[in-house]
C-alpha positions, 0 to 999 in steps of 0.5 A: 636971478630975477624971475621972468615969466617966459611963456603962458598958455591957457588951460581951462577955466582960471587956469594956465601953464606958465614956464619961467626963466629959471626952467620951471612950468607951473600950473596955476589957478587964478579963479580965487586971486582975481580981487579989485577992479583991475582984475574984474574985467577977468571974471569974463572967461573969454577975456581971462583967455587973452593971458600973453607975456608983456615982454618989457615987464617980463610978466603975464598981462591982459589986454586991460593992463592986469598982471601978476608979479612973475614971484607970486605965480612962481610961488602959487603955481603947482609944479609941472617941471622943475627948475632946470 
């Protein structure tokens, strides 16, 4: 099964909750992976907040076009829940 992010939701600071395909919610905390000039524009909290799921990459993205591969948050990410 490939891994498809289907859901965000912001928290507070760098931080989101995101659920995934197979079940799972992950909290994660981006504050330390916002490298290069893709991601600069996210240093700016109230644009770090514009998180939705681009449903045809199945990922978290920005209005800039940054995302993150849905296997790497999945692999950051604390455990909420479980994968079902």
């Amino acid at each position: 099964m490939f891994l498809h992010v289907t859901e965000v939701r912001y928290l507070e600071g760098y931080r989101l909750e995101v659920s995934f395909n197979d079940g799972s919610i992950k909290e994660l905390d981006l504050v330390n992976e916002l490298h290069g000039e893709v991601f600069k524009p996210l240093k700016n909290i109230e644009t770090f907040k514009q998180a939705t799921v681009n449903e045809e990459t199945n990922t978290i993205e920005w209005p800039n076009g940054a995302d993150f591969a849905p296997e790497f948050l999945h692999e950051i990410g604390r455990d909420i829940r479980q994968p079902i």
